[in-house]
Structure formats: C-alpha cells, structure tokens
C-alpha positions as CSV (number, residue, x, y, z in Angstrom):
1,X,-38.0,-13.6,-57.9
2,X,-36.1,-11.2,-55.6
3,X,-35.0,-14.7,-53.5
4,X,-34.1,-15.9,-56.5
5,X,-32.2,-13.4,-58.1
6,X,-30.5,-12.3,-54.7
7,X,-29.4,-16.2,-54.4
8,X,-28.1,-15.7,-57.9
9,X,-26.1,-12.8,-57.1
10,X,-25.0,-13.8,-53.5
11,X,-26.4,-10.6,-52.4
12,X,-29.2,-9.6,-49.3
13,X,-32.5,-9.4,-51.0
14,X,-32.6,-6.1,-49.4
15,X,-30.0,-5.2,-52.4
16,X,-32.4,-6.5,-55.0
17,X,-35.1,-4.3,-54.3
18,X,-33.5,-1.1,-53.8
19,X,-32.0,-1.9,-57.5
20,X,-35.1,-2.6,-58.7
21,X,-36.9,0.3,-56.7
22,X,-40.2,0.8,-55.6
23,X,-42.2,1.5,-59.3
24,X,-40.4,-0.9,-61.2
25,X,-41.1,-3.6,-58.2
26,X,-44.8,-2.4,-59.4
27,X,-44.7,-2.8,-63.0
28,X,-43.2,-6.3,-62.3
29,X,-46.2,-7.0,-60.0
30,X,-48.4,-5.7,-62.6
31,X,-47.1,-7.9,-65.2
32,X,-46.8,-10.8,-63.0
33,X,-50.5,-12.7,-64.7
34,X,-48.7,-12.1,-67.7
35,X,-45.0,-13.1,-67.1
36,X,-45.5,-16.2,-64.5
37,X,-45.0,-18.5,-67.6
38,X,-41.8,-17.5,-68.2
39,X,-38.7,-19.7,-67.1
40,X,-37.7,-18.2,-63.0
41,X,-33.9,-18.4,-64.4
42,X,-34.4,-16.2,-67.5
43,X,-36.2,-13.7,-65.5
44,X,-34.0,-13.3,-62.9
45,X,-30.9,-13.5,-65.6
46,X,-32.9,-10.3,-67.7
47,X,-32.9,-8.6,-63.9
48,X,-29.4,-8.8,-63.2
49,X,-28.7,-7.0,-66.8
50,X,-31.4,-4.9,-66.9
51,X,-31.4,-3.8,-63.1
52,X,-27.2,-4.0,-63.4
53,X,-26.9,-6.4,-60.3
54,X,-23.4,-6.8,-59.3
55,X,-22.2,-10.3,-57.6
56,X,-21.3,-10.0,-54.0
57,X,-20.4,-12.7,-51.3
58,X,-23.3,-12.9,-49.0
59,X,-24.3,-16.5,-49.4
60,X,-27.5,-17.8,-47.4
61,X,-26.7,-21.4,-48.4
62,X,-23.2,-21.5,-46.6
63,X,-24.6,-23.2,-43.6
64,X,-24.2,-25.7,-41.0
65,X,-25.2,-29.0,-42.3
66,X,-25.8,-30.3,-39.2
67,X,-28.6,-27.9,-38.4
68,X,-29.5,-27.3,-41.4
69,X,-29.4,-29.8,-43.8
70,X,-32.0,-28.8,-46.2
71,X,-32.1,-25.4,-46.0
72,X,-35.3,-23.9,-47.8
73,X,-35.5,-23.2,-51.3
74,X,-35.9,-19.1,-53.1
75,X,-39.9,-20.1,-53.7
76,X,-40.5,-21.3,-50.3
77,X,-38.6,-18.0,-48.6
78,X,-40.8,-16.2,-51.1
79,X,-43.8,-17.1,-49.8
80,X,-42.3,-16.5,-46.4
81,X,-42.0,-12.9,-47.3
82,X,-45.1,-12.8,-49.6
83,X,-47.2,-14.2,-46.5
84,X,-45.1,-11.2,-44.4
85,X,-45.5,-8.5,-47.1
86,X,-49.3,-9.2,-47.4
87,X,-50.4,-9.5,-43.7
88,X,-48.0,-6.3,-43.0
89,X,-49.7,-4.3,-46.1
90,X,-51.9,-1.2,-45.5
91,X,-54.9,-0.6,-47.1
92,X,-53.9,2.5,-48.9
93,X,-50.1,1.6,-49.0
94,X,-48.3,1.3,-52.4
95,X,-47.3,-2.4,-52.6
96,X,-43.6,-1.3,-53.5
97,X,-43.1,0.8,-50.3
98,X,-44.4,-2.3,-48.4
99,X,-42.1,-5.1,-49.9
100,X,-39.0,-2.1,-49.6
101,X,-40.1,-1.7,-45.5
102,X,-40.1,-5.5,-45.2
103,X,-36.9,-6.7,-46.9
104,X,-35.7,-3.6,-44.8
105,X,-36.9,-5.0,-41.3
106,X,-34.1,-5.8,-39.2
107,X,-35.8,-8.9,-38.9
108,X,-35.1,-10.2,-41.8
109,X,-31.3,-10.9,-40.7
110,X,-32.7,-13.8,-38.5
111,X,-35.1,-14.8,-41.4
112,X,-32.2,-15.1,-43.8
113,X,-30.1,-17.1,-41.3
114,X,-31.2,-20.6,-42.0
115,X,-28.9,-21.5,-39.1
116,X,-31.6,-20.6,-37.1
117,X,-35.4,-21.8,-37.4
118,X,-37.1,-17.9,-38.2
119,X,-38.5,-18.8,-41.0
120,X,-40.3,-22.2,-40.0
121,X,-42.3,-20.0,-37.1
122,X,-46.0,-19.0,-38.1
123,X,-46.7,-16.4,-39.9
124,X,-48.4,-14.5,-37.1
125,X,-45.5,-14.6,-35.0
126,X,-43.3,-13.5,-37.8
127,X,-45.5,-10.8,-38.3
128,X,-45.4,-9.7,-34.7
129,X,-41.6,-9.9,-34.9
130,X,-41.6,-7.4,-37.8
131,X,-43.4,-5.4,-35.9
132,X,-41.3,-5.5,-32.4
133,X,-38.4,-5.2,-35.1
134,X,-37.0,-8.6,-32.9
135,X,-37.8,-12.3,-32.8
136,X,-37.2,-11.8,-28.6
C-alpha cells in the first residue's frame, strides 16, 4: 500500500511513511487480516485524505523504455520491501521503526530507479546492500 499510494501521489515512499508514522503504520498492520478485502485503490484514496498526502512530481515510472520496458508493478516492489523489511527486522524491534529505517535506507534510491536492475537482485544481496548502506 505505501508503493501504491506513493505511485498515486508521485511521491518517494519514504514520504508516505513519515505521513503515516510509525503507530498508525501499526494499526494498519494490525488490521491488515481484516482490511486485505478491501479494493487497493480505495485504501490508498482514504490514505491520501486521511493521512493529507499532497501530490508531488517524483515519478518512478518515467523511465527509459528501452531498458526498462516493463517496469515492475506497486505489489511486486512491495514484496521487494516486505522481503527487505522482514529479513532486516529485529526480534524485539517495533515493526513501524523497521519499515521507517528501510524506506529510509539510502539504498532505496537505487531500488526505486527501475533504470537500473536493484530490485531484480536476491533478496540476500539486497539485504547486505541495506546494510553496507550501497549496492557497491
């Protein structure tokens, strides 16, 4: 939903969550066995009004066609980050401080440039790169 909704917006998903914040990213994970029937669209249009989301320009679809001719969609990035946020967790870390740190990462400027291929490496490595803060 924060892919989603920052897609939406034309805004980093970094932006999303520090609207959102750390406790209401929990109560939204709380709720999620509850709310996963619900239409993607409508919940991220009740986030932009209820989290006031402005528009903004960044676009991470204004690629280069020819490297990048399907670039991936908001549910496959969010797995991407899911797979990051889970294998980067702590066991006694609150789940909102840990997706905040990860969309937070500096790697997640190469992640988000689907000009590049960050997000089609494994999730190992990306997890490595999160933590040397670098893809080098």
């Amino acid at each position: 939903m924060i892919e989603r909704t920052a897609r939406n917006i034309k805004q980093p998903n970094a932006y999303v969550v520090d609207h959102i914040g750390k406790e209401e990213l929990n109560r939204n994970l709380s709720l999620a066995d509850v709310l996963h029937c619900e239409s993607p669209d409508d919940v991220s249009d009740r986030w932009i009004v209820e989290y006031q989301l402005e528009r903004g320009t960044t676009d991470v679809l204004d690629v280069d066609k020819t490297l990048t001719p399907n670039p991936p969609t908001a549910i496959q990035m969010g797995k991407v980050y899911a797979r990051l946020i889970q294998t980067t967790l702590l066991s006694q870390e609150n789940i909102g401080d840990r997706i905040s740190k990860v969309y937070h990462s500096p790697i997640c400027q190469k992640l988000d440039n689907y000009n590049c291929s960050a997000y089609y490496e494994p999730s190992d490595f990306i997890a490595r790169a999160y933590y040397q803060g670098d893809f080098n």
